[in-house]
Every structure is written in C-alpha cells, then in structure tokens.
DOZALO-149788 format. One record per residue (C-alpha): residue number from 1; residue in one letter; chain; x, y, z. Coordinates in steps of 0.001 Angstrom, whole numbers, plus 500000, padded with zeros to 6 digits. Example, Ala and Ser with C-alpha at 12.3 -4.5 7.8 and 13.67 -1.06 7.14 Angstrom:
BEGIN
<1 "A" "A" <512300 495500 507800>>
<2 "S" "A" <513670 498940 507140>>
END
This chain:
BEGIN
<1 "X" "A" <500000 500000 500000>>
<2 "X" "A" <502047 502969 498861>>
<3 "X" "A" <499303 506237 499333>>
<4 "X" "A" <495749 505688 499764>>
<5 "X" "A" <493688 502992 500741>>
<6 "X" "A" <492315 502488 497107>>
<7 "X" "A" <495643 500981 496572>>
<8 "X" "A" <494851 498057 499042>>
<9 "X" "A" <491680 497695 497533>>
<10 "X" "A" <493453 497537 493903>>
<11 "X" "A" <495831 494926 495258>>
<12 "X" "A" <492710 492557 497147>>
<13 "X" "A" <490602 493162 493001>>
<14 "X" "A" <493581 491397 491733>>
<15 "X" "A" <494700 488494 494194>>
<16 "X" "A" <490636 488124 495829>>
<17 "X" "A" <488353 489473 493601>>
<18 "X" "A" <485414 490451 495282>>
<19 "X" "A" <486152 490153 498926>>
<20 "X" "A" <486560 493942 499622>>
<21 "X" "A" <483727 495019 497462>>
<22 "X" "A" <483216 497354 494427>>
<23 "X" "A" <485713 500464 494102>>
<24 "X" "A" <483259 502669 494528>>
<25 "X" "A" <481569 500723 497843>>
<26 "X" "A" <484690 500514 499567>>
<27 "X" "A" <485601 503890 499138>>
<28 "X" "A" <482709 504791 500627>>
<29 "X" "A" <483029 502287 503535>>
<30 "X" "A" <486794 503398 504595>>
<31 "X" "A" <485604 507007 504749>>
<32 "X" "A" <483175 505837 507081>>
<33 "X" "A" <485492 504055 509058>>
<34 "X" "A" <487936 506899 509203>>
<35 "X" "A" <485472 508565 510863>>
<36 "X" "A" <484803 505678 514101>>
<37 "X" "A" <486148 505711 517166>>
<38 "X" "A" <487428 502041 516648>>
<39 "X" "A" <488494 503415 513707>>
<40 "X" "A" <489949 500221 510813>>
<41 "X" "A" <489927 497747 513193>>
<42 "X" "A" <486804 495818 511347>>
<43 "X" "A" <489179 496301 507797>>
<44 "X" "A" <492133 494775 510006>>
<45 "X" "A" <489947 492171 511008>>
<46 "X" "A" <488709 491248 507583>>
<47 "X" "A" <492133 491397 506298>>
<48 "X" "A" <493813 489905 509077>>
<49 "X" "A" <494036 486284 507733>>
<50 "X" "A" <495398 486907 504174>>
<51 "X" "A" <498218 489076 505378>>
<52 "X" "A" <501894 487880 506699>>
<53 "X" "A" <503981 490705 507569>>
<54 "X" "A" <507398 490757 508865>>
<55 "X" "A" <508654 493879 510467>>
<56 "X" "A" <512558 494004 511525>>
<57 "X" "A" <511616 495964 514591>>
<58 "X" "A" <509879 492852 515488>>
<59 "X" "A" <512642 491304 517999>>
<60 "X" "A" <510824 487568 517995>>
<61 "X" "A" <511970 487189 514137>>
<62 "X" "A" <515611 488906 513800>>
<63 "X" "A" <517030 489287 516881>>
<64 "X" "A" <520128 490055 516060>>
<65 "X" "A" <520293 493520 514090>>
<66 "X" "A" <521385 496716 516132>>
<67 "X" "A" <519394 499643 516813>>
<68 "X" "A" <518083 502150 513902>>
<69 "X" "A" <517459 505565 514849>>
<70 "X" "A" <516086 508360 512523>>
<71 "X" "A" <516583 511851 512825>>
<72 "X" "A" <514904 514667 510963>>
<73 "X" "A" <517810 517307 509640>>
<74 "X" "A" <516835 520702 509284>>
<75 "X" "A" <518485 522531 506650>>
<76 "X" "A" <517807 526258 506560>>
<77 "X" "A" <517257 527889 503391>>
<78 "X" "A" <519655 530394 501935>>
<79 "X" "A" <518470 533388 501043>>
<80 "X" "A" <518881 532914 497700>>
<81 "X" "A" <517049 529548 498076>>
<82 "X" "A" <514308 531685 499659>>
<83 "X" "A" <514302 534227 497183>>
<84 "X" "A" <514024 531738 494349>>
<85 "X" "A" <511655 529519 496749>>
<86 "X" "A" <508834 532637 496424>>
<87 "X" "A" <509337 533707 492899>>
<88 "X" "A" <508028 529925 492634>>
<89 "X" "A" <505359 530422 494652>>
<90 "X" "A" <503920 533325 492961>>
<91 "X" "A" <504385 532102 489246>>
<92 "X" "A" <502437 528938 490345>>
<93 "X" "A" <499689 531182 491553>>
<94 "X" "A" <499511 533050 488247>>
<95 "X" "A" <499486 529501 486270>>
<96 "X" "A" <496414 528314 488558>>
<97 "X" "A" <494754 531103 487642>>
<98 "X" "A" <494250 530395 483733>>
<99 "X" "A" <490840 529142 483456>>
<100 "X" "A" <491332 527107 480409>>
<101 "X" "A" <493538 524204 481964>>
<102 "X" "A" <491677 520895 481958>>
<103 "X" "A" <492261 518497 484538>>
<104 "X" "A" <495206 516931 482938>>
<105 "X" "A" <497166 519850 481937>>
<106 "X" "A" <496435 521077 485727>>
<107 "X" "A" <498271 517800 487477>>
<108 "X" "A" <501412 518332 484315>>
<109 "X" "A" <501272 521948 485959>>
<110 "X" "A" <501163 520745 489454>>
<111 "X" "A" <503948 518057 489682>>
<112 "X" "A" <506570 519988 487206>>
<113 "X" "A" <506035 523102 490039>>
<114 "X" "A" <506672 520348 493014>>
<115 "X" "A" <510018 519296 491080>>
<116 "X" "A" <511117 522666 490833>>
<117 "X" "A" <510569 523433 494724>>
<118 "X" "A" <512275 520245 495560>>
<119 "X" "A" <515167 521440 493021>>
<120 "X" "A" <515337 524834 494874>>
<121 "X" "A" <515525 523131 498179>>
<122 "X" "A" <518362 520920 496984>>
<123 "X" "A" <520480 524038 495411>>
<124 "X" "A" <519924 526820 493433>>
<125 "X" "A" <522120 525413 490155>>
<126 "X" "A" <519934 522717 490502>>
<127 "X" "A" <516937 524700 489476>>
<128 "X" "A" <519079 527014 487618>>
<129 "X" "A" <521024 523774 485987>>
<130 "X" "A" <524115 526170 485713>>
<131 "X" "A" <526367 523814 487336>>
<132 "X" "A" <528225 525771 490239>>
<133 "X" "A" <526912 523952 493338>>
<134 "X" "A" <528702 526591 495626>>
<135 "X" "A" <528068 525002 499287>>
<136 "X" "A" <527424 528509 500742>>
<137 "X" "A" <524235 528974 498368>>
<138 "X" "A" <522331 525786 500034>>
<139 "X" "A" <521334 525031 503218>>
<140 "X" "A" <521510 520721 502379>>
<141 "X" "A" <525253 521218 501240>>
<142 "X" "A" <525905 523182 504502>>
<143 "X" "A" <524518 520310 506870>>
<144 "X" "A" <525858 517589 504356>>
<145 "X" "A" <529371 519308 504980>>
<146 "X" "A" <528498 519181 509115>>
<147 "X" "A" <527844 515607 509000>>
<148 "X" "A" <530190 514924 506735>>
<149 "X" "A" <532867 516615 509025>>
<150 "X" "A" <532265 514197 511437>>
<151 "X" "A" <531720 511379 510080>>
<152 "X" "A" <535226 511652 508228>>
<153 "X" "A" <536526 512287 512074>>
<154 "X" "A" <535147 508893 513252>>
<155 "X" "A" <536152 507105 510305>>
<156 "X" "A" <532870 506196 509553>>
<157 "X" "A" <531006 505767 506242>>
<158 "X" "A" <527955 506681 504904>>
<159 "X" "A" <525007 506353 502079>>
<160 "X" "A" <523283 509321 500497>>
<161 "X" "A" <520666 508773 498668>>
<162 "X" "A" <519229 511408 496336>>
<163 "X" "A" <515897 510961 494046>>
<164 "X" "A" <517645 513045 491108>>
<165 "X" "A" <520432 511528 488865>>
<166 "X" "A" <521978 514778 488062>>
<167 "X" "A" <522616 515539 492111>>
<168 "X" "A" <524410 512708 492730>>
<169 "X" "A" <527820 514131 490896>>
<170 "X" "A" <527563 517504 492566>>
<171 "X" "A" <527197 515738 496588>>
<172 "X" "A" <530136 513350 495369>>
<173 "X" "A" <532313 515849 494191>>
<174 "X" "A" <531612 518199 497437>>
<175 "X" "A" <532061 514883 499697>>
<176 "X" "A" <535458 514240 498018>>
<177 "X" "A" <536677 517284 499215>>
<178 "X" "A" <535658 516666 503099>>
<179 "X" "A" <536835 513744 503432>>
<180 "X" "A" <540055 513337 501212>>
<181 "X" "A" <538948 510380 499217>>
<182 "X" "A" <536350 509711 496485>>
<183 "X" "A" <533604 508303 497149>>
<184 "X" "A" <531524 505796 494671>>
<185 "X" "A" <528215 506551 492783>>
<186 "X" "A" <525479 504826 491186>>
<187 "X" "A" <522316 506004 489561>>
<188 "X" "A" <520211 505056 486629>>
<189 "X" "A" <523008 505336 483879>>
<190 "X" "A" <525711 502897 485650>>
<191 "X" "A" <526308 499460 483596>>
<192 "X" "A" <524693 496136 484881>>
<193 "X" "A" <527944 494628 484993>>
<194 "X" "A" <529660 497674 487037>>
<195 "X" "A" <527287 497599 490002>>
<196 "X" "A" <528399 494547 491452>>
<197 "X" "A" <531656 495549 491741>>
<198 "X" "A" <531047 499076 492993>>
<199 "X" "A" <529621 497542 496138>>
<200 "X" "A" <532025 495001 496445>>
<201 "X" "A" <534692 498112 496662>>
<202 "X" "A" <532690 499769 499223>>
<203 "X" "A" <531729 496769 501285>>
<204 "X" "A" <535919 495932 501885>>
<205 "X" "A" <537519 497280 505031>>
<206 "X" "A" <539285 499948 503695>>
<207 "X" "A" <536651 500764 500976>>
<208 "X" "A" <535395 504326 500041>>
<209 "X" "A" <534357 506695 502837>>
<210 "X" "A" <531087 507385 501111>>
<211 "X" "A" <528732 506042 498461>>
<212 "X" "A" <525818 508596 496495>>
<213 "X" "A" <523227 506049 494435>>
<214 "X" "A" <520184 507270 493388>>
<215 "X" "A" <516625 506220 494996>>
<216 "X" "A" <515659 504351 491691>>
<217 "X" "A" <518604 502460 490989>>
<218 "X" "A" <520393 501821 494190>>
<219 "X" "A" <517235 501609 496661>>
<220 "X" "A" <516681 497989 496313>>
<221 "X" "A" <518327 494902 496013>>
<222 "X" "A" <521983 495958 497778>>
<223 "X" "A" <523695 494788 500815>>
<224 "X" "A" <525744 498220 501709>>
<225 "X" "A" <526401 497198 506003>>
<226 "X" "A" <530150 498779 505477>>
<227 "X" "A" <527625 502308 506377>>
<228 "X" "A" <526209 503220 509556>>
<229 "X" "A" <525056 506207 508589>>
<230 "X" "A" <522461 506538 506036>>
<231 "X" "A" <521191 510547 504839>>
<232 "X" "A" <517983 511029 502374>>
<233 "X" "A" <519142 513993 500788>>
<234 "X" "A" <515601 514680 499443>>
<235 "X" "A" <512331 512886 499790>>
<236 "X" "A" <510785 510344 497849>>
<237 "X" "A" <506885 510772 498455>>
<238 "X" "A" <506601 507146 499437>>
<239 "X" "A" <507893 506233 502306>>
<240 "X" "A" <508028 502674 501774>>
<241 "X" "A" <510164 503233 498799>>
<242 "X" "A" <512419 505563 501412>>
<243 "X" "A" <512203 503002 504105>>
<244 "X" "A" <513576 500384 501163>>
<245 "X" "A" <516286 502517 500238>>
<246 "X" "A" <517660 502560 504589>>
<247 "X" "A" <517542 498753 504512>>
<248 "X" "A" <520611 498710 501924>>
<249 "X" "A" <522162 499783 505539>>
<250 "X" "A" <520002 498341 507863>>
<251 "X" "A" <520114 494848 507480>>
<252 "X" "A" <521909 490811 508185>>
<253 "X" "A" <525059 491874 508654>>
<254 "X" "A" <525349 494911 510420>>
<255 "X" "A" <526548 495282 513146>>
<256 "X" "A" <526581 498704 514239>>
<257 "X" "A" <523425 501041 515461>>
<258 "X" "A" <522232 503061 512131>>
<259 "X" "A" <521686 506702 512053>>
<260 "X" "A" <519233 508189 509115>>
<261 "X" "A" <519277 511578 508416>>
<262 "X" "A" <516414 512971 507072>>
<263 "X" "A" <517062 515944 504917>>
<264 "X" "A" <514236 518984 505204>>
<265 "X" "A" <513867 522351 504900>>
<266 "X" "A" <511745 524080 507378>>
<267 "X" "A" <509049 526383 506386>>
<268 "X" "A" <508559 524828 502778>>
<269 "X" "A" <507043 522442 500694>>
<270 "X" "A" <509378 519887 502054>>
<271 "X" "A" <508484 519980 506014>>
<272 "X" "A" <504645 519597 504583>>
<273 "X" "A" <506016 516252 502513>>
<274 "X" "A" <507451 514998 505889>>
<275 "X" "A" <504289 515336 507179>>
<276 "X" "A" <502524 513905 504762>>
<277 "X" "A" <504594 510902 504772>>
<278 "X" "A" <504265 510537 508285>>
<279 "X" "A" <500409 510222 507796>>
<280 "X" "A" <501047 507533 504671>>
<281 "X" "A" <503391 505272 507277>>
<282 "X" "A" <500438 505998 509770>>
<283 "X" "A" <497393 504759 507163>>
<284 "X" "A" <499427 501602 506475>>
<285 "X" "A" <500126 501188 510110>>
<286 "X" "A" <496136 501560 510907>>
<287 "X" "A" <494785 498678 508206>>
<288 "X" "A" <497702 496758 508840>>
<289 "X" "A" <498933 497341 512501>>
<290 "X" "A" <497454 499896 514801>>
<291 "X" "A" <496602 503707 514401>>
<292 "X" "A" <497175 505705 511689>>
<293 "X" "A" <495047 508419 508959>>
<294 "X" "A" <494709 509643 505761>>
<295 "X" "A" <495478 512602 502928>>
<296 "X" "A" <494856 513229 499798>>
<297 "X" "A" <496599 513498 496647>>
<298 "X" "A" <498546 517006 495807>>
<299 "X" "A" <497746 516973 492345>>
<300 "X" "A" <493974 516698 493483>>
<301 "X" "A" <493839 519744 496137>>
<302 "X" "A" <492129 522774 495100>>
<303 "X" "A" <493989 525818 494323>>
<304 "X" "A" <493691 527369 497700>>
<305 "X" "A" <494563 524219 499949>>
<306 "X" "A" <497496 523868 496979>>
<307 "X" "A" <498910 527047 497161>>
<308 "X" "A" <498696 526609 501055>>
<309 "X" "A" <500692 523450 500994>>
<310 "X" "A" <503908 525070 499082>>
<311 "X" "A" <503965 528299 500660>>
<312 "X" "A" <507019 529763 501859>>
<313 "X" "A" <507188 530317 505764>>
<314 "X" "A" <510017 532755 505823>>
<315 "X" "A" <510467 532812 509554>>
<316 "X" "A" <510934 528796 509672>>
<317 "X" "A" <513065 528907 506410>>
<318 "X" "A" <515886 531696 507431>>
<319 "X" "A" <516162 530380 511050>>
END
C-alpha cells in the first residue's frame, strides 16, 4: 500500500476478487470508518488472515540487528534559496489562475512546480542547471558538509541517497573534498555489469568513505552494512520506497546502530512532505497494525489548499 487505501483495495481486486467490494463501495466504507472511534479495526479484522507481515523491529523474528534511529535534519534555506523559493510560489499562483487548463494539463502543471521546489531546496544550480553547486548557496550542502565533518573524524562511512540523477555528481564531488577520498556513485546510467563491483569496493575494510546512488537504481536489492550512517538527501513521496532505500544499511550483517538523516527544509514544501509521509506510514500502520490516517493526493487539492501546501514560511526557512 504505497498512498491511499484504494491501493489496498486495487491489490485485494487482483489476488481476491470480490472480497473487499466494488471500488466505489469501499471507498465509501473506509471514509466511514475513518470517521469511528474504533476506527479500521473491522478492515484489520477482515484482512487479518490473508496478510503475513514481517517487520525488523519485530525482535521475535531477527534478533540480532542493532538499533536504527532516525533523525529529521533541518536545513535552513539560503536566502537565495528563499528568494528563488517565492518567485516559485507566485508564478504557480499566476498559472492556477488560467481558466482554460483541463484536469490533465492542471496535474502536468502541478507536479513539474513540486520538482522545481524540491530542486530549489536541493540548490539553486539545481533549478538554475548552471552547474556551480557553491556550498554557501544551500542550506543541504551546509549540513551535508556538518555531518560529513564528522563522520570523516570517526572514520565512519555513509550512504546518500538522492531521488535526482543529476545531484548525485555535485554531493560526490563536494564529499570528496571533506573527506580526502572519492567516494563511489550509482544512479540510473551505471552498467549492469559495474554495480556489482562498485559495492564490492565499498563493502571491503578499507573501501570508500562514502557512496551517492540514486533512489531508483540503488534503493533495492543491495547489501551496503560497510555504512552506519544513512542521509535522504531529498524525499521520495513514498515512504516505503524511502524506508527500502535505509535497509541497503540496515540489514543481516550489520553490526553497528544506524543513524538516518532525514534531509528537510523548514518552512517549505518539504516539512509539509514529511508530514505527509508521516500520515502515509500511519494509514498503512492503521489497516495493517494499529493507528494511523489519511490525505489526499497534491495533484487533486484545490487551488487554495494547493497554494497553502507550498507556501514559503520565511520565519521557519531563514532560522
């Protein structure tokens, strides 16, 4: 179940057809239930027998993995960020106002706008794509440099993980400098045949300090336990697919407490993300384990709760 509950019910039309109903009917029946003071607990209790899920916080089935601990990272905005942040802002505004959009056009509008405010969090030559990624302009490359600092102090090594191919040369190039040695990357564009052998080379005892992949390409399917230190440089909007991405840390074999950083900008779209992701982990964890709630999606809000969502707090941005 990655955002709503009408994915559960897509997944149940496929492996049960019929048990949870018609689309429509179920719909209908989980916004009731939202609304109950026992809450999902009849949906848990309907589902209950056709689900097995393992959770590695659950001590009974892997006892012996160390701690994970996650920390949210607050990275102040520059004020050129900020400056560049509310330009944003207001253009988006003056898009939502042409009339003539239909509904399609509208969502193209809405998610190219949410790429460029997650660009402009990340750096300004990011947005700008003029390739200078000075540190001093962005608040991320400031508290990358912090943790980096010490990190390269402890002798310690780390995963960054970054949803956008063309950051992951810019963070490798600025971690090279902190810590004396390059680092490996992977995204999207790196061979079959060479991924193997990049985390062979950082998995050896006196491999690379640091390793950049890309959500997509290097969030599944690795064994990366040479890092205790794992930092989400920007936010997927799943946070299954985030949770995934940790695991290349956190996992058999490792045998150190994890630390995740969780990159996000106060007082911008970003800190609303975080919260929405929050309530996504919380929905699954009502239907499938205990409490939880809902949201809906971005691309559906009207232009009022919209404009709401990626407005600039200046006071929380600057501090």
């Amino acid at each position: 179940m990655e955002n709503r509950l009408g994915d559960l019910w897509s997944l149940f039309d496929f492996l049960n057809p019929g048990l949870l109903g018609k689309a429509r009917e179920f719909a209908d029946v989980a916004r009731d239930l939202a609304t109950k003071p026992h809450g999902y607990a009849p949906l848990r209790r309907l589902l209950g027998p056709y689900l097995l899920r393992r959770l590695k916080t659950d001590r009974r089935i892997i006892s012996d993995l160390p701690d994970k601990t996650e920390v949210q990272a607050r990275c102040a905005l520059t004020k050129k960020q900020a400056v560049l942040y509310g330009k944003l802002v207001e253009q988006l505004k003056a898009d939502l106002a042409n009339e003539t959009l239909d509904p399609n056009e509208r969502r193209g509008l809405v998610l190219a706008y949410l790429v460029k405010f997650k660009q402009v969090c990340n750096h300004p030559s990011h947005w700008s794509g003029d390739g200078r990624y000075v540190s001093e302009e962005s608040g991320k490359f400031l508290r990358l440099g912090e943790i980096a600092t010490e990190l390269a102090e402890r002798q310690e090594r780390c995963l960054i993980f970054t949803q956008f191919r063309e950051m992951t040369g810019p963070i490798a190039a600025y971690l090279t400098g902190i810590f004396g040695r390059q680092g490996l990357v992977l995204h999207g564009g790196t061979s079959v045949a060479q991924r193997p052998k990049l985390v062979e080379s950082f998995q050896r005892a006196d491999g690379p300090p640091f390793f950049v992949l890309s959500v997509k390409a290097g969030g599944t399917g690795l064994t990366l336990t040479a890092a205790n230190h794992v930092i989400h440089f920007d936010r997927w909007w799943n946070p299954a697919v985030e949770n995934q991405a940790t695991d290349r840390a956190y996992r058999i074999g490792q045998k150190r407490n994890v630390l995740v950083h969780k990159f996000v900008c106060p007082g911008t779209i970003e800190e609303k993300v975080d919260a929405l992701m929050a309530q996504k982990g919380a929905l699954a964890e009502d239907v499938l384990g205990s409490n939880g709630g809902a949201e809906r999606l971005l691309t559906e809000m009207t232009n009022a709760e919209l404009l709401e969502f990626v407005r600039l707090d200046i006071q929380s941005a600057l501090v």
